[in-house]
C-alpha positions in Angstrom: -13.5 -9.0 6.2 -10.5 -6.7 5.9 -9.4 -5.4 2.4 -5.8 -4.1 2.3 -3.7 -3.2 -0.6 0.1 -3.4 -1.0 2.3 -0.1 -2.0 5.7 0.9 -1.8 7.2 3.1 0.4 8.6 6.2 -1.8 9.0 9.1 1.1 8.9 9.0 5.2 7.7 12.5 5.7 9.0 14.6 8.0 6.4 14.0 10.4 7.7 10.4 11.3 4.3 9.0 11.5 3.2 9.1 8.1 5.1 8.2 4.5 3.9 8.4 1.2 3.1 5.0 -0.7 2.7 4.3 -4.3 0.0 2.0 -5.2 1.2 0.5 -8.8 1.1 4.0 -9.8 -1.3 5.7 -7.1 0.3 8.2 -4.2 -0.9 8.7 -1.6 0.4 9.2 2.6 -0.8 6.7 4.7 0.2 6.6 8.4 2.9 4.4 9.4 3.2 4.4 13.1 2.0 0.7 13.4 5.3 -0.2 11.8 8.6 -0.9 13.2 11.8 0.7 11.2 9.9 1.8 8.2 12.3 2.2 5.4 12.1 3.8 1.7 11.7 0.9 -0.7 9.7 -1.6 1.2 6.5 -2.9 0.8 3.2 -2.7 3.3 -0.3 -4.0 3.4 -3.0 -0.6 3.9 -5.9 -1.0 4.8 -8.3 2.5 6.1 -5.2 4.6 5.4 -2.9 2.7 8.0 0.2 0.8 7.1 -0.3 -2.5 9.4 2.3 -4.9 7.9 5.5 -5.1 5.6 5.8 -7.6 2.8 8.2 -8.0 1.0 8.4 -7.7 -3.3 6.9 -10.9 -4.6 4.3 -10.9 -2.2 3.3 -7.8 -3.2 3.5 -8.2 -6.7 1.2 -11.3 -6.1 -0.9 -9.5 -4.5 -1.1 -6.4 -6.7 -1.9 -8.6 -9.4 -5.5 -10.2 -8.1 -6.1 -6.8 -7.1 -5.9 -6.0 -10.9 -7.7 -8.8 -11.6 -10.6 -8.3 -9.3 -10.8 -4.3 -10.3 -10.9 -4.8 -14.2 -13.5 -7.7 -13.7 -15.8 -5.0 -11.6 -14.9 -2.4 -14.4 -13.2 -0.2 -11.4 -10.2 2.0 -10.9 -7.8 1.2 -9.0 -8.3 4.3 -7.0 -11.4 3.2 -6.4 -10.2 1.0 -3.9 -8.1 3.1 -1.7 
């Protein structure tokens, strides 16, 4: 079973292989060189610290939400699951 979060992109670093990605208030750089055309502002699926999918807003949201769910039902933190 793979568990991957959505975030948004805020930053492509310098590097050009990784970008920074908020996760509903969470940063953190995750690698992005599984993507094609990246851009500031657009959603992706992590999972393990690689980006491995854009999405766009209302799927994210969606899924953002069940995350919430499923976190506050196993009294966890968010940040717990990255």
């Amino acid at each position: 079973m793979c568990l991957a979060i959505p975030g948004k992109i805020l930053k492509l670093n310098d590097d050009g292989t990784t970008a920074l990605v908020d996760f509903d208030g969470i940063q953190q750089n995750v690698i992005i060189a599984l993507l094609m055309n990246p851009e500031i502002g657009k959603y992706v699926i992590v999972h393990a610290g690689y980006a491995i999918e854009q999405m766009n807003e209302k799927e994210a949201m969606e899924a953002l939400e069940q995350w919430k769910e499923i976190v506050e039902d196993q009294d966890l933190d968010l940040s717990d699951m990255l």
